[in-house]
C-alpha positions as CSV (number, residue, x, y, z in Angstrom):
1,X,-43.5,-28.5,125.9
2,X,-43.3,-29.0,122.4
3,X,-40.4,-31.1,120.7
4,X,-41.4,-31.4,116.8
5,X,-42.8,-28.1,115.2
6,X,-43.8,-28.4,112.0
7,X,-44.1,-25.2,110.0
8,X,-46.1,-24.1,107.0
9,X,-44.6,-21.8,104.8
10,X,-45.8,-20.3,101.6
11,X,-43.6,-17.1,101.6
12,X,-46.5,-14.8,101.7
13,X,-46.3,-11.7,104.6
14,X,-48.7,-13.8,106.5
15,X,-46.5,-17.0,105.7
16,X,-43.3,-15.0,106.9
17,X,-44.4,-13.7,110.2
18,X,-45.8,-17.3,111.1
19,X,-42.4,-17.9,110.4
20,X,-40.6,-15.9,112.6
21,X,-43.1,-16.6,115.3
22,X,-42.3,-20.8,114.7
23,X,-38.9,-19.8,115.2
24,X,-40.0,-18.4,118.6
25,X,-41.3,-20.9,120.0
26,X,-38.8,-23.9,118.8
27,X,-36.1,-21.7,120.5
28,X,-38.0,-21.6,123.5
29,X,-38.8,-24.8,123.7
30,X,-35.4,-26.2,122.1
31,X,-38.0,-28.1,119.8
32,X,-36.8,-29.8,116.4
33,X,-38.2,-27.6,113.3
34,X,-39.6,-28.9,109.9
35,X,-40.1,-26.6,107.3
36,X,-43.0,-27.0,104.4
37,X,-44.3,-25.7,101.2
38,X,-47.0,-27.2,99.7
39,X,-47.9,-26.3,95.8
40,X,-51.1,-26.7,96.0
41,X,-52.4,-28.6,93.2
42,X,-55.9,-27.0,92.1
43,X,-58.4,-28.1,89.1
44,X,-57.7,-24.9,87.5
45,X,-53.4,-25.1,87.7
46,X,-54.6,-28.8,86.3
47,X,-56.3,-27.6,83.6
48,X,-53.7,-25.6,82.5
49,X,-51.3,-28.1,82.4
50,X,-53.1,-29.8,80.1
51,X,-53.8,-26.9,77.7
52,X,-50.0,-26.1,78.0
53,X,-47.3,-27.7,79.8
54,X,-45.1,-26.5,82.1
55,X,-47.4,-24.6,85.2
56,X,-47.1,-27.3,87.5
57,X,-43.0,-27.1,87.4
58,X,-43.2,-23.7,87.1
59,X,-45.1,-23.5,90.4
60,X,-42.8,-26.6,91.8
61,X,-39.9,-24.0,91.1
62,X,-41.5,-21.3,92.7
63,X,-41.8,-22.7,95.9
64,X,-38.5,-24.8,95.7
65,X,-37.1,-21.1,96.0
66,X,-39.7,-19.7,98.9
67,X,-38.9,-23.1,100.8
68,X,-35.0,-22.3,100.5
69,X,-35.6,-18.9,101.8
70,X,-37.2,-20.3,104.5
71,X,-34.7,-22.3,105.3
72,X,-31.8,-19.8,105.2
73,X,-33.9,-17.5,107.6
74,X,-34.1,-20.6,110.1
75,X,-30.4,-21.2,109.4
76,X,-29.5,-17.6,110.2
77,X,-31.2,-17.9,113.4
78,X,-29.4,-20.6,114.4
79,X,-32.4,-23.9,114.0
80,X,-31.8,-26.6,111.7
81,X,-34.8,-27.3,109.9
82,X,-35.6,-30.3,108.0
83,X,-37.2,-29.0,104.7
84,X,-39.6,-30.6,102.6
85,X,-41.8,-29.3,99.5
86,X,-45.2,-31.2,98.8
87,X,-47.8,-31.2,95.9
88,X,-51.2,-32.0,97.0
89,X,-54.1,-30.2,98.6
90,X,-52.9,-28.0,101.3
91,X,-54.8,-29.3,104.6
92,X,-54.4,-32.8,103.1
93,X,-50.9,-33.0,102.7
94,X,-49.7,-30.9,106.3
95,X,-51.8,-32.8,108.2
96,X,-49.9,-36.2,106.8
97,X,-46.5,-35.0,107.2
98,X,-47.2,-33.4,110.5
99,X,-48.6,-37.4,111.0
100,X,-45.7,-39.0,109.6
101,X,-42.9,-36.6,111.5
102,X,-45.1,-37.1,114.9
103,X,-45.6,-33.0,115.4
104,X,-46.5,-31.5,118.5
105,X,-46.9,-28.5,117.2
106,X,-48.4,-27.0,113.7
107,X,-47.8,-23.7,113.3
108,X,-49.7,-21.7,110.2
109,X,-49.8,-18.1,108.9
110,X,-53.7,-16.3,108.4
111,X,-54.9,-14.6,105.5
112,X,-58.0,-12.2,106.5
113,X,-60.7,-13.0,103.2
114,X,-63.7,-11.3,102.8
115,X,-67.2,-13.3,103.0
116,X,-67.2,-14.1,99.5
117,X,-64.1,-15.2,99.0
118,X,-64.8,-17.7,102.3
119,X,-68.0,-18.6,100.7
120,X,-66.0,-19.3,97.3
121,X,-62.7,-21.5,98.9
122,X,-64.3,-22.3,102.1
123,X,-62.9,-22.4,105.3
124,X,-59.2,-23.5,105.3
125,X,-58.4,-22.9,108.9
126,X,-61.1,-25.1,110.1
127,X,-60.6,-27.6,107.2
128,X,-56.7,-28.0,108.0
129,X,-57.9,-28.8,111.9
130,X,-60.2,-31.6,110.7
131,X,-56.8,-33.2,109.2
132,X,-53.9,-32.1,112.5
133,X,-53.8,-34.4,114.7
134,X,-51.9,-32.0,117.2
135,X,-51.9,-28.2,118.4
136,X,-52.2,-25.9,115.5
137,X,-51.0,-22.4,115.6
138,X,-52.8,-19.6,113.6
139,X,-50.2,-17.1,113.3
140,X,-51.6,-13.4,114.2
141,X,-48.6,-11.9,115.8
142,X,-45.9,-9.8,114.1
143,X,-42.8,-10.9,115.3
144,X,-40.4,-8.5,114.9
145,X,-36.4,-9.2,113.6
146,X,-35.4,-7.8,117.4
147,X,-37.8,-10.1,119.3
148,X,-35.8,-13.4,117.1
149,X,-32.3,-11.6,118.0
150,X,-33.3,-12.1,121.8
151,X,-32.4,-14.7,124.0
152,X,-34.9,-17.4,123.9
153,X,-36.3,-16.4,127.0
154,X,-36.8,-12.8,126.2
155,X,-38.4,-13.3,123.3
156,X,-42.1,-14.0,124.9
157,X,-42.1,-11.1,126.5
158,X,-40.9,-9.0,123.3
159,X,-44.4,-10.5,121.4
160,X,-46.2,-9.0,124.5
161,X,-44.8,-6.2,124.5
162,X,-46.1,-5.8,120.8
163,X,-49.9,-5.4,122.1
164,X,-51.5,-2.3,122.6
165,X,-53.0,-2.2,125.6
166,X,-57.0,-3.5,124.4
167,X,-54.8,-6.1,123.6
168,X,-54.7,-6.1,119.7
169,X,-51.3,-5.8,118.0
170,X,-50.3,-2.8,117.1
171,X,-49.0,-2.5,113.4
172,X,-45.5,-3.0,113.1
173,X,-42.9,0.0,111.8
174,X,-40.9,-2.5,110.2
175,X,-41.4,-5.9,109.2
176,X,-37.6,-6.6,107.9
177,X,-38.4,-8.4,104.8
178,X,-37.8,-6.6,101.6
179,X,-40.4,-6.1,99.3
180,X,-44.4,-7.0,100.3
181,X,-44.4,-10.1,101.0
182,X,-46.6,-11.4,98.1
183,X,-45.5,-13.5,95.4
184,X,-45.5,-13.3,91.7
């Protein structure tokens, strides 16, 4: 079904569990995985490089070390990612990489905001699909560490099983990732 999966990974909670459920899916599918962090490049990380230097490596740095830990979470599963870290503007740059590695598959974590902070940033989901040119994935399940430990084929129905019965996924008891999820 899918034989390229490109995912997006910021290291967030949200970023993590899109993660795991990326993983999924490429060992269902035996699909190739590429791994990306994107440091987003904003006016106001721009104007502070100019006012002092250093933010812009600082941030590089920052996500050098989330896109490693994604990396070694692949690795420990037993994919072989290809990892690359961007600068740019986020929809921007995923949709031309997933472009330029011919993706079948994007697969992306979501951040519930609150109507102001839409009306403030906009839309991101929508924005990235205006630059995808393949399936993109908006990651809402929480994969647990056992449903990755199951044989490819199990795993499906361990996602599943995850729902409460109006369908909605119940919280998890563990998530397996030390601390919350957010970065510094």
């Amino acid at each position: 079904m899918y034989q390229r999966i490109l995912l997006a990974y910021d290291g967030t909670l949200e970023g993590r569990s899109a993660l795991r459920e990326g993983a999924v899916l490429a060992m269902h599918c035996g699909a190739k995985v590429y791994l990306l962090s994107v440091v987003a490049e904003t006016a106001g990380i721009q104007m502070a490089e100019g006012a002092h230097s250093g933010p812009i490596a600082l941030r590089q740095e920052l996500y050098k070390t989330v896109l490693d830990e994604g990396t070694e979470r692949l690795r420990a599963l037993g994919l072989d990612p290809v990892a690359h870290l961007v600068s740019g503007e986020p929809a921007r740059v995923i949709g031309a990489y997933a472009r330029e590695i011919g993706a079948d598959l994007v697969v992306v974590g979501h951040r519930r905001q609150n109507a102001l902070t839409r009306w403030w940033s906009g839309s991101s989901g929508a924005y990235l699909v205006d630059h995808v040119g393949c399936s993109l994935l908006i990651s809402r399940n929480q994969v647990s560490d056992a449903a990755i430990a199951l044989p490819a084929s199990m795993a499906r129905a361990a996602v599943r099983s995850s729902k409460s019965a109006s369908g909605r996924l119940r919280p998890p008891t563990k998530i397996g990732y030390g601390g919350s999820g957010k970065r510094g």
